[in-house]
DOFI-163839 format. One record per atom (N, C-alpha, C, O): residue in one letter; atom name; z, y, x. Coordinates in Angstrom, 1 decimal. Example, Ala and Ser with C-alpha at 12.3 -4.5 7.8 and 13.67 -1.06 7.14 Angstrom:
<atom rest="A" atom="N" pz="7.8" py="-5.7" px="13.2"/>
<atom rest="A" atom="CA" pz="7.8" py="-4.5" px="12.3"/>
<atom rest="A" atom="C" pz="7.8" py="-3.3" px="13.2"/>
<atom rest="A" atom="O" pz="8.5" py="-3.3" px="14.2"/>
<atom rest="S" atom="N" pz="7.1" py="-2.2" px="12.8"/>
<atom rest="S" atom="CA" pz="7.1" py="-1.1" px="13.7"/>
<atom rest="S" atom="C" pz="7.9" py="0.0" px="12.9"/>
<atom rest="S" atom="O" pz="8.0" py="1.1" px="13.4"/>
This chain:
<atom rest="X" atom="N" pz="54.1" py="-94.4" px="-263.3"/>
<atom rest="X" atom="CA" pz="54.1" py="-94.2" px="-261.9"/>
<atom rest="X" atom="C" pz="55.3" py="-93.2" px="-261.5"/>
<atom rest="X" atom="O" pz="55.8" py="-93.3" px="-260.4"/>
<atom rest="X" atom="N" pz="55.7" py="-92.1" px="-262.5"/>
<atom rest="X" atom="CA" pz="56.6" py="-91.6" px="-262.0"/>
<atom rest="X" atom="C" pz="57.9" py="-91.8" px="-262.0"/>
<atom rest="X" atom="O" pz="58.8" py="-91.2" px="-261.3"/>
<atom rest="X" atom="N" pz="57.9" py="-92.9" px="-263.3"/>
<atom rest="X" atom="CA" pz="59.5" py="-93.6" px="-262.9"/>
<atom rest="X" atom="C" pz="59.8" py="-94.4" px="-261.6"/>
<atom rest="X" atom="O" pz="60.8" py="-94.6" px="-260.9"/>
<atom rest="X" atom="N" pz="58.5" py="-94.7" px="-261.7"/>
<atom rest="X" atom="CA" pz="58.7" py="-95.6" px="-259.6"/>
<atom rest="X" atom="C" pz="58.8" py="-94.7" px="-258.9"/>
<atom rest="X" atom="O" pz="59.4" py="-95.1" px="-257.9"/>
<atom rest="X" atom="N" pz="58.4" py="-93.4" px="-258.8"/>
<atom rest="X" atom="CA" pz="58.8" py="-92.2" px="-257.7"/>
<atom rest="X" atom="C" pz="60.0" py="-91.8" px="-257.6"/>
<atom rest="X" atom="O" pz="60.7" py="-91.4" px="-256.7"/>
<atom rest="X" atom="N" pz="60.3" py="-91.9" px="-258.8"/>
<atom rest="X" atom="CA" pz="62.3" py="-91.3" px="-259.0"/>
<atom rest="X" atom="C" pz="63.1" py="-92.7" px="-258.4"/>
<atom rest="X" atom="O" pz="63.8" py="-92.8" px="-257.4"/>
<atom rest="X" atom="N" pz="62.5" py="-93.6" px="-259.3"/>
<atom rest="X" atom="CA" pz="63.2" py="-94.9" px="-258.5"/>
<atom rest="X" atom="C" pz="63.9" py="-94.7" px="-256.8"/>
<atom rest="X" atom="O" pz="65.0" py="-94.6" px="-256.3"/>
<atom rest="X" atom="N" pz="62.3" py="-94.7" px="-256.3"/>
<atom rest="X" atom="CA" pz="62.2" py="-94.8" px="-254.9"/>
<atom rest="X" atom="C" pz="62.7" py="-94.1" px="-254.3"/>
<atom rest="X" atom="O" pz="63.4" py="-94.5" px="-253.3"/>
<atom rest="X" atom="N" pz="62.5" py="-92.5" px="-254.8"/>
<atom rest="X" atom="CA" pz="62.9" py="-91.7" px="-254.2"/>
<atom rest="X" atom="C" pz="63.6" py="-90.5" px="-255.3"/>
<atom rest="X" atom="O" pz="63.0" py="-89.5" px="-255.7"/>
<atom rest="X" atom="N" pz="65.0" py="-90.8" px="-255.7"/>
<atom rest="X" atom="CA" pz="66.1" py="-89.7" px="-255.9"/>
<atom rest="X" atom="C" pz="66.0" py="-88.9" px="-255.9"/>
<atom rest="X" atom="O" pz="65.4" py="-88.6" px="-254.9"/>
<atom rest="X" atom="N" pz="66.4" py="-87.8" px="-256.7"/>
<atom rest="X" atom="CA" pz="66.7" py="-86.3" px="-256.0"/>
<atom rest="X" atom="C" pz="68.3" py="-85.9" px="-257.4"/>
<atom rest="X" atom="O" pz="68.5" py="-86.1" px="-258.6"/>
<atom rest="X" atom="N" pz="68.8" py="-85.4" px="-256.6"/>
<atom rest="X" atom="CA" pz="70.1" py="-84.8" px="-257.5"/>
<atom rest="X" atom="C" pz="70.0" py="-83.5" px="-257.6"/>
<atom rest="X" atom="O" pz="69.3" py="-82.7" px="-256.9"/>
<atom rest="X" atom="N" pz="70.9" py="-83.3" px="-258.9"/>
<atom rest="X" atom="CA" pz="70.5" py="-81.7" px="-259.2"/>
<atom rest="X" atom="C" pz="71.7" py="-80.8" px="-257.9"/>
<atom rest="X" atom="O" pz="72.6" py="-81.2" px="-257.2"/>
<atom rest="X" atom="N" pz="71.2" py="-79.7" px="-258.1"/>
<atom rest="X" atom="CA" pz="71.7" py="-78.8" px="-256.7"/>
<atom rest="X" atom="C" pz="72.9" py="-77.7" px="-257.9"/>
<atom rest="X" atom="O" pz="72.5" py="-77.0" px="-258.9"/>
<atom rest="X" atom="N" pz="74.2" py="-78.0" px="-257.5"/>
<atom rest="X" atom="CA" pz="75.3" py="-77.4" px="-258.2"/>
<atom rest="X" atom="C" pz="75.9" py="-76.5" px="-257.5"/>
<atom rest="X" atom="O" pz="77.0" py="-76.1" px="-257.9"/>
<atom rest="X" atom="N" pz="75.3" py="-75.9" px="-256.3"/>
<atom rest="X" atom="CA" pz="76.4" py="-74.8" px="-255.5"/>
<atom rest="X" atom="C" pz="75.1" py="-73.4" px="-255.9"/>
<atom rest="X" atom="O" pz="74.1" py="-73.6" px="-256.6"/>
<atom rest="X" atom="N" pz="75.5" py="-72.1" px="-255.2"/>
<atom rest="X" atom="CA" pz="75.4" py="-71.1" px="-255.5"/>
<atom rest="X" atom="C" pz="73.8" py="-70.8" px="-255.1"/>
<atom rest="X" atom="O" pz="73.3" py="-70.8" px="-254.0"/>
<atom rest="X" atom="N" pz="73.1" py="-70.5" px="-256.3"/>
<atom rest="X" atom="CA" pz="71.8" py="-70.3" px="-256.0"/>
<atom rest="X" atom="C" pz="70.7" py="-69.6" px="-255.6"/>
<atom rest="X" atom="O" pz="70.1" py="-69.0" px="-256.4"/>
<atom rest="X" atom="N" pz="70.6" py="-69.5" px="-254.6"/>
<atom rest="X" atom="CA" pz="69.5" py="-68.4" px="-253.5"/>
<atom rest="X" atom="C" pz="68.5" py="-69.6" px="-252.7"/>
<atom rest="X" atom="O" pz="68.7" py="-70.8" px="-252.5"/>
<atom rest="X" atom="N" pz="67.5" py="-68.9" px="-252.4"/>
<atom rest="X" atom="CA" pz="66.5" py="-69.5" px="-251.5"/>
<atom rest="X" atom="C" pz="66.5" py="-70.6" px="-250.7"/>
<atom rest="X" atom="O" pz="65.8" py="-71.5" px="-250.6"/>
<atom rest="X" atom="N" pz="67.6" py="-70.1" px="-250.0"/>
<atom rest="X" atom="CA" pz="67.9" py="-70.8" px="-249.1"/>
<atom rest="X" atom="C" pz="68.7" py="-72.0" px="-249.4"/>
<atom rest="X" atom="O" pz="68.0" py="-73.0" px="-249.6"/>
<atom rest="X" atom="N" pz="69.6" py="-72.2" px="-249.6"/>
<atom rest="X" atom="CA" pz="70.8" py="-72.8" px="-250.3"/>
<atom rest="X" atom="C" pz="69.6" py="-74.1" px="-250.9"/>
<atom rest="X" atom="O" pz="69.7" py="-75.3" px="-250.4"/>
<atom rest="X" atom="N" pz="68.6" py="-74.0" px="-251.7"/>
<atom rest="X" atom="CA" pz="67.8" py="-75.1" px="-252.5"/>
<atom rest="X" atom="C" pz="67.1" py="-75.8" px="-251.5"/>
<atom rest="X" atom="O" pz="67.1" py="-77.0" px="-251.6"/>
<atom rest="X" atom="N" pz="66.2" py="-74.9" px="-250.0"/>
<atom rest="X" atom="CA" pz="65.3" py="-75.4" px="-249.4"/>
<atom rest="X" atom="C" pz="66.6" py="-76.3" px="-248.5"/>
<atom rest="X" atom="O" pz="66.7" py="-77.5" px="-248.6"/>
<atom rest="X" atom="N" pz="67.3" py="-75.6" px="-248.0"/>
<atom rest="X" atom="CA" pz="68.5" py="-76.8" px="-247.5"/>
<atom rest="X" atom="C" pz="68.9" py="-77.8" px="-248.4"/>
<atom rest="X" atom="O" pz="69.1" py="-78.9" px="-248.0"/>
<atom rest="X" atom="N" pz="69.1" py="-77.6" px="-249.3"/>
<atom rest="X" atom="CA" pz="69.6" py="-78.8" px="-250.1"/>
<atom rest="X" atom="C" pz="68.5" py="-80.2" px="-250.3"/>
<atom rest="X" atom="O" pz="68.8" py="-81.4" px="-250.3"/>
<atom rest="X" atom="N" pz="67.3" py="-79.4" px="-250.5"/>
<atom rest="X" atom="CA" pz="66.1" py="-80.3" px="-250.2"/>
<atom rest="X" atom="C" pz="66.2" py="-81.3" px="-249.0"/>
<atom rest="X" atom="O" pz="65.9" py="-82.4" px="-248.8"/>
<atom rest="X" atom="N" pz="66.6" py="-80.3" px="-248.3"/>
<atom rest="X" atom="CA" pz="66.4" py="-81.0" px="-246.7"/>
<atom rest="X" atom="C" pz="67.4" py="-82.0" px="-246.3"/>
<atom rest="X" atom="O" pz="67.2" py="-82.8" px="-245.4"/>
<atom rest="X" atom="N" pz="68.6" py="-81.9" px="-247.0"/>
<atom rest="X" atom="CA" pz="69.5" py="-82.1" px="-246.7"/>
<atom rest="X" atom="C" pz="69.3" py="-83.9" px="-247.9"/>
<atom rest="X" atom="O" pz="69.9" py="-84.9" px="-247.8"/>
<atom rest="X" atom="N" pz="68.8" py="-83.6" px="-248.4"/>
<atom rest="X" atom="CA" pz="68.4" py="-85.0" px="-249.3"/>
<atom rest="X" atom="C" pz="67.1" py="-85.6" px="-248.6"/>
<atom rest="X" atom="O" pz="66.6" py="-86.6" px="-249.0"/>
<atom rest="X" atom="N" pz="66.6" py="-85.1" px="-247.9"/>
<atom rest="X" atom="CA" pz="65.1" py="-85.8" px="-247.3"/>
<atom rest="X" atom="C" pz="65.9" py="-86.5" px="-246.2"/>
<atom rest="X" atom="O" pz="65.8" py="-87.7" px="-246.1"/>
<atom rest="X" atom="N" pz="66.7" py="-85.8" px="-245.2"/>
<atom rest="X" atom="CA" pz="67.9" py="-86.2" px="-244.2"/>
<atom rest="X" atom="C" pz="68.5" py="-87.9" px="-244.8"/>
<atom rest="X" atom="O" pz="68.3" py="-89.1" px="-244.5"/>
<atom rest="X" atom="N" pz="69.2" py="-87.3" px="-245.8"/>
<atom rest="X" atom="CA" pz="70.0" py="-88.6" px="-246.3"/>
<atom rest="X" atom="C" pz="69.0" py="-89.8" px="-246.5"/>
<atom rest="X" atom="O" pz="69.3" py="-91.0" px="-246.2"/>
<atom rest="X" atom="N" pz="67.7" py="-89.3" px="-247.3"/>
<atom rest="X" atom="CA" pz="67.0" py="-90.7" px="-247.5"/>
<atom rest="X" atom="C" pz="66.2" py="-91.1" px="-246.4"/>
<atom rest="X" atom="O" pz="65.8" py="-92.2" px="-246.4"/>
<atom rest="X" atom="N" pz="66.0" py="-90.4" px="-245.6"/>
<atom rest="X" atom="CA" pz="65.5" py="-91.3" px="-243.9"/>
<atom rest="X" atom="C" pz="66.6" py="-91.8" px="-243.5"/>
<atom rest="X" atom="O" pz="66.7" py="-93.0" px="-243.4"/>
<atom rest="X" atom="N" pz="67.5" py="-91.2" px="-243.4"/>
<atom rest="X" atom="CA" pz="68.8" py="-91.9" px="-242.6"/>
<atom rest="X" atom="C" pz="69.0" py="-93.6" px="-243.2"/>
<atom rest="X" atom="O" pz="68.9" py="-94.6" px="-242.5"/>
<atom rest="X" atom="N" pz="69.3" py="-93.4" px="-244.6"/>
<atom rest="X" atom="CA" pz="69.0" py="-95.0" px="-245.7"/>
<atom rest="X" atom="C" pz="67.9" py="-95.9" px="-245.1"/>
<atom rest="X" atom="O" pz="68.1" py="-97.1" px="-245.0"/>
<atom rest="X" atom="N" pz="66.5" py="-95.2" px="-244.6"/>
<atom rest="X" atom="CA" pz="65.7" py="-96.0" px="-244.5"/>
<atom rest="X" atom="C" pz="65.5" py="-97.1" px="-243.2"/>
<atom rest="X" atom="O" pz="65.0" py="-98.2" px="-243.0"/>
<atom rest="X" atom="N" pz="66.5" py="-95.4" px="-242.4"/>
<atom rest="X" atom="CA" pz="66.7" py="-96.2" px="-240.8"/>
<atom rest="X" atom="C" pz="67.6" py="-97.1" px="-241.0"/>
<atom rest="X" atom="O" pz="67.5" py="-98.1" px="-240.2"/>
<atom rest="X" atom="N" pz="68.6" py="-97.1" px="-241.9"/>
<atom rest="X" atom="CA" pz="69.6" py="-98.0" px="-241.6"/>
<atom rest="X" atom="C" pz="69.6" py="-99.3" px="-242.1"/>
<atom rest="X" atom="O" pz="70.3" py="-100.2" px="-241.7"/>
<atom rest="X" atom="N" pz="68.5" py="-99.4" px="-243.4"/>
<atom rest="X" atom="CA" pz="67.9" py="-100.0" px="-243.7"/>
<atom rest="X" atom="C" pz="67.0" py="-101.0" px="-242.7"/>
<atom rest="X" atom="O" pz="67.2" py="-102.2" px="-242.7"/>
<atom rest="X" atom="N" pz="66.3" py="-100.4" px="-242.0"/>
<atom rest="X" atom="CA" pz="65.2" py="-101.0" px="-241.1"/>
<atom rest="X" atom="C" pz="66.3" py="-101.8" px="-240.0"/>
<atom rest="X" atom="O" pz="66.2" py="-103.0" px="-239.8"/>
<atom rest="X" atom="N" pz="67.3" py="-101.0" px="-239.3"/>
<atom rest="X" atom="CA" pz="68.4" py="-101.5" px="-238.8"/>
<atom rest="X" atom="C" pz="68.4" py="-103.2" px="-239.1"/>
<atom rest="X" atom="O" pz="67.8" py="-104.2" px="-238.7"/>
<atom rest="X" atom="N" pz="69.3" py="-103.0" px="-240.1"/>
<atom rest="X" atom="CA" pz="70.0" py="-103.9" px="-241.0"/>
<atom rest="X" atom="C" pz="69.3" py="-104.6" px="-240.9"/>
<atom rest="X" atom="O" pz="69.7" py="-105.4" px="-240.1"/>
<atom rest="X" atom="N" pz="67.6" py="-105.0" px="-241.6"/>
<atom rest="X" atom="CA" pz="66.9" py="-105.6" px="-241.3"/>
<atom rest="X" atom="C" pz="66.5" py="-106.5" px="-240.2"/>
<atom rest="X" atom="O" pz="65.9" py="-107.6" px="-240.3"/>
<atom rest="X" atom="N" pz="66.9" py="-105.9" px="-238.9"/>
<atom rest="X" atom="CA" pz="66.2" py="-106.5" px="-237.6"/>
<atom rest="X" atom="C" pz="64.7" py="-105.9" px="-237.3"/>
<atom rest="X" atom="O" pz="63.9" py="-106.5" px="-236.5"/>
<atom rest="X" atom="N" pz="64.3" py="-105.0" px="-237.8"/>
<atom rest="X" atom="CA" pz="63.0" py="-104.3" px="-237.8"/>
<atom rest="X" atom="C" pz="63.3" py="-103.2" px="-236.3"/>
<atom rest="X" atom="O" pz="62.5" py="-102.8" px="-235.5"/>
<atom rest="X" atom="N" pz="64.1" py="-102.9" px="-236.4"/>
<atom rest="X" atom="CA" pz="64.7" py="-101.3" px="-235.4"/>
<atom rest="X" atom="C" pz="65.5" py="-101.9" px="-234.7"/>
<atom rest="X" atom="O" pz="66.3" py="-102.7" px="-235.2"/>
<atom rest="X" atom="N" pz="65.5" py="-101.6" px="-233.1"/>
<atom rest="X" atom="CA" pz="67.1" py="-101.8" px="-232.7"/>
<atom rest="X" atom="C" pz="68.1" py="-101.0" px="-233.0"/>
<atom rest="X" atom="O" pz="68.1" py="-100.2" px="-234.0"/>
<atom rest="X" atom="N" pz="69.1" py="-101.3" px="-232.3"/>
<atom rest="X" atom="CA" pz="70.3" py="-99.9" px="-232.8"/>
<atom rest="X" atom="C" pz="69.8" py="-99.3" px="-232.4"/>
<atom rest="X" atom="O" pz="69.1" py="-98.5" px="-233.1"/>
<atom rest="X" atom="N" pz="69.7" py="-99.2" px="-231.1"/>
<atom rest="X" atom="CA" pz="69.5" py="-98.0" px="-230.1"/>
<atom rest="X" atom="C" pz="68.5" py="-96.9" px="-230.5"/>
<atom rest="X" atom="O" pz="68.6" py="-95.7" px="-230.5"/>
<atom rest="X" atom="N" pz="66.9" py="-98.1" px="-231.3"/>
<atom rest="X" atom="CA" pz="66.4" py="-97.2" px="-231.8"/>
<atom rest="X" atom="C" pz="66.7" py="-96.5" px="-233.2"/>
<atom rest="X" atom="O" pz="66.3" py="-95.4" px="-233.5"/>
<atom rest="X" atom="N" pz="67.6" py="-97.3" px="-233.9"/>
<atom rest="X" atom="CA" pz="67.6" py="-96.3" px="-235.1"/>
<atom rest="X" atom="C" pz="68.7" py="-95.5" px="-234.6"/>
<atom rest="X" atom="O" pz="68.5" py="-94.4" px="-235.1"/>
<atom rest="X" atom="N" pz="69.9" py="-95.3" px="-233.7"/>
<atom rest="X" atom="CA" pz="70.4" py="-94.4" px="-233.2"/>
<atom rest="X" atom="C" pz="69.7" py="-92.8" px="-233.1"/>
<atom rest="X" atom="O" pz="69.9" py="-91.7" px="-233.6"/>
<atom rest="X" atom="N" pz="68.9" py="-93.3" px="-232.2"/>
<atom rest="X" atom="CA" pz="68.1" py="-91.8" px="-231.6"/>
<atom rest="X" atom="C" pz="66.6" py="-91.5" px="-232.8"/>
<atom rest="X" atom="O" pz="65.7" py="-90.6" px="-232.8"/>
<atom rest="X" atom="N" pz="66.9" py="-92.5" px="-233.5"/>
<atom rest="X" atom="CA" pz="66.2" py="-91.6" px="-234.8"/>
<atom rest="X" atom="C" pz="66.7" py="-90.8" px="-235.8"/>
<atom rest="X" atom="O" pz="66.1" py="-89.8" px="-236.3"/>
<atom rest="X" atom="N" pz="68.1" py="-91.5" px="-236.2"/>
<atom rest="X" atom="CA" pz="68.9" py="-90.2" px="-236.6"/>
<atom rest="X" atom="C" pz="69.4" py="-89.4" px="-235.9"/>
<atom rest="X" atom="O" pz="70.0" py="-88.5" px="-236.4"/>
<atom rest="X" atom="N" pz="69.4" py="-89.4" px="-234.8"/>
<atom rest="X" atom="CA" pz="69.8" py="-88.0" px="-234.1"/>
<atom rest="X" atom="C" pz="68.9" py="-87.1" px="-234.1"/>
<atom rest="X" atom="O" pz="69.1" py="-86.0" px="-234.6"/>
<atom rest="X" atom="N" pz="67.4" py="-87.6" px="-233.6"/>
<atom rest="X" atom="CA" pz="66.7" py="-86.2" px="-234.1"/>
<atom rest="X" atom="C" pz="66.8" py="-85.7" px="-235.4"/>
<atom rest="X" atom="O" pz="66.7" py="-84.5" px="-235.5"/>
<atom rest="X" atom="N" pz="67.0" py="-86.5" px="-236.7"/>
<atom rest="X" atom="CA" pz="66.9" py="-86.0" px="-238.1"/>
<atom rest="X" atom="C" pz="68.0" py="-85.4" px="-237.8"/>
<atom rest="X" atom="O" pz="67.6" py="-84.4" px="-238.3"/>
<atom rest="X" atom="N" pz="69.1" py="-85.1" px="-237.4"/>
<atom rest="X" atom="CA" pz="70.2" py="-84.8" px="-237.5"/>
<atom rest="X" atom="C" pz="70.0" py="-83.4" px="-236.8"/>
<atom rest="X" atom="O" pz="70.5" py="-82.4" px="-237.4"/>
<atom rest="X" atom="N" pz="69.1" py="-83.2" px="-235.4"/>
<atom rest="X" atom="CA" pz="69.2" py="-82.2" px="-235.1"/>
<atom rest="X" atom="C" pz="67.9" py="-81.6" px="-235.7"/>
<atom rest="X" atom="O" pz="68.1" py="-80.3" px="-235.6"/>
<atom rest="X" atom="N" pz="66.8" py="-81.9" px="-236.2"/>
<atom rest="X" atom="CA" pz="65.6" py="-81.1" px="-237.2"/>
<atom rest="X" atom="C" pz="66.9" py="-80.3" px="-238.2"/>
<atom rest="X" atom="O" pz="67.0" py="-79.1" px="-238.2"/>
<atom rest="X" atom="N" pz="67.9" py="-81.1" px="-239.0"/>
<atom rest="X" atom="CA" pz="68.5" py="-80.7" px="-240.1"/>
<atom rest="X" atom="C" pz="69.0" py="-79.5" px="-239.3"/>
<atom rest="X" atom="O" pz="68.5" py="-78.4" px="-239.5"/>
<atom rest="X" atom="N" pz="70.1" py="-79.7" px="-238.3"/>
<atom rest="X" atom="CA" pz="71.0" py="-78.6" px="-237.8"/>
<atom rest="X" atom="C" pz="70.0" py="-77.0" px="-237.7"/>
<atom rest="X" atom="O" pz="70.4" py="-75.9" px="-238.1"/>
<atom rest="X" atom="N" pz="68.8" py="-77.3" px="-237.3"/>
<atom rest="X" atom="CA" pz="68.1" py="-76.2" px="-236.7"/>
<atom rest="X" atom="C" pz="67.4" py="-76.1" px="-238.2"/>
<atom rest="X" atom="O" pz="67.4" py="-74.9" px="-238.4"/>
<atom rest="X" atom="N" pz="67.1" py="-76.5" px="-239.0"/>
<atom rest="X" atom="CA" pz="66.7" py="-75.8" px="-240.3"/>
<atom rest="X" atom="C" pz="68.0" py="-75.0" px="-241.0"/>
<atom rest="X" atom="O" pz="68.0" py="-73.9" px="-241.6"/>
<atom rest="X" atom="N" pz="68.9" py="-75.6" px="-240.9"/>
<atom rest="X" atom="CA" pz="70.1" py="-75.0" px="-241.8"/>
<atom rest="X" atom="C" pz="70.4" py="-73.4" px="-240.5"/>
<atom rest="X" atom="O" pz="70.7" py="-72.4" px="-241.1"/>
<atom rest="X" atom="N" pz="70.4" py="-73.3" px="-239.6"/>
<atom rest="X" atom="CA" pz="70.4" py="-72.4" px="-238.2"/>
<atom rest="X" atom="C" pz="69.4" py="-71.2" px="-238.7"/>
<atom rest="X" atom="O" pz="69.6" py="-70.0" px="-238.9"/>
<atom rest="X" atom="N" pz="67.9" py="-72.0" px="-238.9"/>
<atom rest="X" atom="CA" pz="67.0" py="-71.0" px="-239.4"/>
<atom rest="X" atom="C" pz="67.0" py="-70.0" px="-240.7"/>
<atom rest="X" atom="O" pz="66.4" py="-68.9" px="-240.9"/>
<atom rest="X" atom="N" pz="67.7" py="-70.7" px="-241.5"/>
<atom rest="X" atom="CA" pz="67.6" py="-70.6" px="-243.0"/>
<atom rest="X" atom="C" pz="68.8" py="-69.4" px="-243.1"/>
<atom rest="X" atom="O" pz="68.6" py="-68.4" px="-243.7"/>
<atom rest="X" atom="N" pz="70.0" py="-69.8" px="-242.5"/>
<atom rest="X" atom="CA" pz="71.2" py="-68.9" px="-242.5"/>
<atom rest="X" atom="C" pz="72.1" py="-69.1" px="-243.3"/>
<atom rest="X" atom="O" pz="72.8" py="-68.3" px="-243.9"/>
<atom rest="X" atom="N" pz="72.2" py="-70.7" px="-243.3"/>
<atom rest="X" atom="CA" pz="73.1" py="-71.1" px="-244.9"/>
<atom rest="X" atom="C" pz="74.6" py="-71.2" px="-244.0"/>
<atom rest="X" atom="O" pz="74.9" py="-71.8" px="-242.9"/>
<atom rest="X" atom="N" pz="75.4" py="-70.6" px="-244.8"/>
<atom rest="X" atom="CA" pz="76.9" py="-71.0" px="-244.4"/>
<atom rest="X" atom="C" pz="77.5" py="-69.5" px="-243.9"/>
<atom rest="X" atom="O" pz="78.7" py="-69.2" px="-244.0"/>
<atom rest="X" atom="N" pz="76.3" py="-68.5" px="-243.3"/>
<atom rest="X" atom="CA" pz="76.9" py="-67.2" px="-242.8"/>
<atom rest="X" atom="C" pz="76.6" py="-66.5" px="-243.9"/>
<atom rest="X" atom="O" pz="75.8" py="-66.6" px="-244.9"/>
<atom rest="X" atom="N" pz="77.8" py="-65.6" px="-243.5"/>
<atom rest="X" atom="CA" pz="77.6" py="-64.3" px="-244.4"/>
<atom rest="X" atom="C" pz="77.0" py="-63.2" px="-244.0"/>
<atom rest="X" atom="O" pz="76.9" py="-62.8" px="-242.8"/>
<atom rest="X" atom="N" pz="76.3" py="-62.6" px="-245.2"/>
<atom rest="X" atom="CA" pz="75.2" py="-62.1" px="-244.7"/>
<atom rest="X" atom="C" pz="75.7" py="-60.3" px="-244.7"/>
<atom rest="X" atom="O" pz="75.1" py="-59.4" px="-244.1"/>
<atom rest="X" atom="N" pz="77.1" py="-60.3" px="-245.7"/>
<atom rest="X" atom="CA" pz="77.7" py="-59.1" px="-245.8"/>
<atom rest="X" atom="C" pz="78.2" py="-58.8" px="-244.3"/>
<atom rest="X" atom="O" pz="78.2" py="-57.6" px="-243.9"/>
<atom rest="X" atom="N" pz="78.7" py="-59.6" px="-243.6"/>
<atom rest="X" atom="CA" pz="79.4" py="-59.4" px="-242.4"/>
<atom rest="X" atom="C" pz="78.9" py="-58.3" px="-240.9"/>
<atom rest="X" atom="O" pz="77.9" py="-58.6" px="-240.3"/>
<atom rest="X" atom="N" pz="79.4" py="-57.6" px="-240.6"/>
<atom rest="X" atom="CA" pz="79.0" py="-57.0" px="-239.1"/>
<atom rest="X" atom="C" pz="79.2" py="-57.5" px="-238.1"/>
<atom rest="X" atom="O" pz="78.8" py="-56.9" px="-237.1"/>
<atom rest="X" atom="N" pz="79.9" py="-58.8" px="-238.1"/>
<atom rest="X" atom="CA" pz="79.6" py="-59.5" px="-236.6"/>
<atom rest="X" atom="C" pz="81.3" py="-59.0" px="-236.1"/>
<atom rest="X" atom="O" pz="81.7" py="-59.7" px="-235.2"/>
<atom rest="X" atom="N" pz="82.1" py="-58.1" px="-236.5"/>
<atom rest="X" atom="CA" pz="83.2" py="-57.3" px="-235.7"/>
<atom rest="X" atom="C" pz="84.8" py="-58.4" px="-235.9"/>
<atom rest="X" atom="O" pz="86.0" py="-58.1" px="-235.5"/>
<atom rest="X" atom="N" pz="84.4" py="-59.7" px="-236.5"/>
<atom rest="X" atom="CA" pz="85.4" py="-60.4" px="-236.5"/>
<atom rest="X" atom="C" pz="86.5" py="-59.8" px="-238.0"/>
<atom rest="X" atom="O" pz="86.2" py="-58.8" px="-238.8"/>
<atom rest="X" atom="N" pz="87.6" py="-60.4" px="-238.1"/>
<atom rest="X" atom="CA" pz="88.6" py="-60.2" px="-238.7"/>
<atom rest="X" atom="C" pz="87.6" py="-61.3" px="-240.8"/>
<atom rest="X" atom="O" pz="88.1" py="-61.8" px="-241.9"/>
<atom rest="X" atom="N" pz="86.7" py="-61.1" px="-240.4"/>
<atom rest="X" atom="CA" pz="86.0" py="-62.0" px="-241.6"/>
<atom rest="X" atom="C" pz="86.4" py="-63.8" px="-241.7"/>
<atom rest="X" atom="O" pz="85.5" py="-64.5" px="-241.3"/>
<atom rest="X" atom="N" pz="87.5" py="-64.3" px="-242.1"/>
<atom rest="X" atom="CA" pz="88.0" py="-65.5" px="-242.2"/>
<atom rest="X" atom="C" pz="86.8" py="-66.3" px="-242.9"/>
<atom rest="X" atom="O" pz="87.0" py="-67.5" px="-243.1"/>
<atom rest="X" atom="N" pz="85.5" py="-65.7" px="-243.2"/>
<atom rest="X" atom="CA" pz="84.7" py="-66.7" px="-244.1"/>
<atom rest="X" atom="C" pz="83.6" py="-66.9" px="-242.9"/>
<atom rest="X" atom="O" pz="82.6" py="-67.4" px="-243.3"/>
<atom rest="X" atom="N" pz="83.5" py="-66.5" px="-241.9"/>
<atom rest="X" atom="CA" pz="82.5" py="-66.4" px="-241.3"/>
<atom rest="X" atom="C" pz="83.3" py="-67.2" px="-239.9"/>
<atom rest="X" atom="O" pz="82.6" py="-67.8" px="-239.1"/>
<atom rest="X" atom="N" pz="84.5" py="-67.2" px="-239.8"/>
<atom rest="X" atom="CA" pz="84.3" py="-67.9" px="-238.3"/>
<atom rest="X" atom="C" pz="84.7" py="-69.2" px="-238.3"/>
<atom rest="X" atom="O" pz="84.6" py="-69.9" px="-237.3"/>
């Protein structure tokens, strides 16, 4: 049963820099990609219109944006906000 779970559902190992956050986004960021497959899938099918699988990835797209927003991935956390930091803007 569990080789039919990997089957179905993938996961890759996470190779960038590791903290909390970084994994729960990367999680998310693979749950993202395999709905998006499934919409486009369903698409393809004739099961969904465009239209609807359009505005189904857009909300996954905007759930993703606002988890990665919450989480804090991408800013630096050393930074004061005062500019002149090339990794932060």
């Amino acid at each position: 049963m569990a080789d039919r779970f990997n089957f179905l559902y993938p996961r890759s190992r996470y190779y960038g820099k590791v903290n909390p956050e970084n994994l729960v986004f990367n999680a998310n960021l693979q749950e993202f990609a395999h709905r998006v497959s499934i919409i486009c899938n369903l698409e393809t099918a004739g099961k969904i219109s465009a239209e609807d699988a359009y505005d189904r990835v857009k909300k996954l797209w905007s759930e993703l944006r606002t988890s990665k927003q919450e989480l804090g991935v991408g800013k630096n956390p050393f930074s004061n906000g005062e500019g002149g930091d090339k990794m932060t803007e």
